[in-house]
Phi, psi and omega in degrees: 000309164323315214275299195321316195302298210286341155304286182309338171292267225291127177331125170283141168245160165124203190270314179271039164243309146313316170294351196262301169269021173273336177283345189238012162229054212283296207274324168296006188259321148319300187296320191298325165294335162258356145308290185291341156321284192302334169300290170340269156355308181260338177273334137349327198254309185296331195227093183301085175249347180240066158098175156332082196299350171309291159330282187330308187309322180274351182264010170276313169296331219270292191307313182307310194296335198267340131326275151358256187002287162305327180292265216316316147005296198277305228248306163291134164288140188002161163266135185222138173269076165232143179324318189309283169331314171315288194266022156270327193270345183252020190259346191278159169308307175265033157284308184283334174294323190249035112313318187279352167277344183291330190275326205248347222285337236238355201258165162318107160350143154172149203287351177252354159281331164265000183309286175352284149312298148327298198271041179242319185267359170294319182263005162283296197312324202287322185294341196276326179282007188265310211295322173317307189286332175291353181251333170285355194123157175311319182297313202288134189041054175314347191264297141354304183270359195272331185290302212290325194309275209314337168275338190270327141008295163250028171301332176304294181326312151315306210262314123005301205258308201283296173310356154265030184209335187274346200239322201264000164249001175296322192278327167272355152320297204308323189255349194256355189277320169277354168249049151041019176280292243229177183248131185333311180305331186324301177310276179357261151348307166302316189312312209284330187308299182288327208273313176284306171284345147326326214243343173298143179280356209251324207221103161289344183325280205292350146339250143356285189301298161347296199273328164308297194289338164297314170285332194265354172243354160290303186301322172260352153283328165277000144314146170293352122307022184246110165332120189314305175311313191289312239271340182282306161359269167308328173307252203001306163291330202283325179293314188281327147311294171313340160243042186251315197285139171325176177272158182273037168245326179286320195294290206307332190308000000 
């Protein structure tokens, strides 16, 4: 009688077990599908297997905006037209992703502007995809979990890279604006864009990564080998960046 109940206690595996929790976890089963979209997507645009990578590229931003969306869905409360409502809404994170598809959807292609976005969904998608496999068996697509191992792994890193590519891209905005790729405003917009992942509470990365590139360019304006012009330069960019950066009273919020 024991052995039956603890049978009947253990979790069903298998294909209708999967469909069971895709019906009762329908927007996370959403975000994931339009995660592994945006992978597709971006691996589209590089290695033109689906058609026009030009199409793809946008359809990379379009499945991120369309992520964002369901996330603030899951994480915001009713919409209420309040100030309150506002500055809740711009503290979350995937408020600032889907400003940034909003900013790029209208700009010239290019591959470090979708850098991004592609490794937020490769390592959003994967934990979600061990739970898919834990439900279809323990067993299944062993190959599948080994990838997922190896990406979770390198999440510090992933979220490093994304946040070196979120900073490194202010200056080509800059640039896509004098070669006419892009709309005056993009940089602008992009700043306030930087200005919110400074300032998130959740992912210090862009933070961080900031103040890494601060230090590795003060140690070489103060080498004794640095020409008196770069190291007056470089002072100069590290002062006018710095004041740029939000007050230390919004990170702590």
């Amino acid at each position: 009688m024991s052995d039956q109940q603890s049978q009947d206690q253990q979790p069903q595996r298998g294909v209708q077990a999967l469909k069971e929790h895709i019906i009762l976890n329908k927007i996370d089963t959403a975000l994931w599908a339009s995660r592994v979209l945006t992978i597709l997507f971006a691996i589209g645009y590089v290695i033109p297997i689906f058609g026009n990578p030009t199409n793809a590229y946008y359809k990379v931003l379009m499945a991120n905006a369309a992520t964002s969306a369901l996330r603030l869905h899951q994480r915001m409360p009713p919409f209420k037209f309040s100030r309150d409502y506002l500055q809740k809404l711009l503290l979350e994170d995937s408020c600032h992703y889907l400003l940034y598809s909003l900013i790029f959807l209208y700009a010239y292609p290019v591959l470090l502007i979708i850098f991004p976005v592609t490794l937020f969904a490769v390592l959003h998608s994967a934990s979600y995809s061990l739970t898919l496999l834990d439900t279809l068996g323990q067993n299944s697509w062993w190959g599948a979990r080994l990838l997922i191992s190896l990406v979770e792994f390198q999440t510090r890193n992933i979220l490093r890279l994304a946040a070196f590519a979120e900073i490194f891209i202010m200056p080509l905005a800059i640039v896509l604006v004098f070669l006419g790729k892009a709309g005056i405003m993009t940089p602008l917009v992009y700043y306030q864009f930087l200005v919110l992942r400074y300032s998130s509470r959740r992912n210090p990365y862009t933070r961080n990564v900031f103040y890494e590139l601060r230090l590795v360019t003060e140690n070489f304006a103060n080498g004794t080998r640095t020409p008196a012009v770069v190291r007056k330069v470089l002072q100069v960019s590290i002062s006018f960046i710095s004041r740029l950066a939000p007050p230390m009273q919004q990170q702590q919020q």
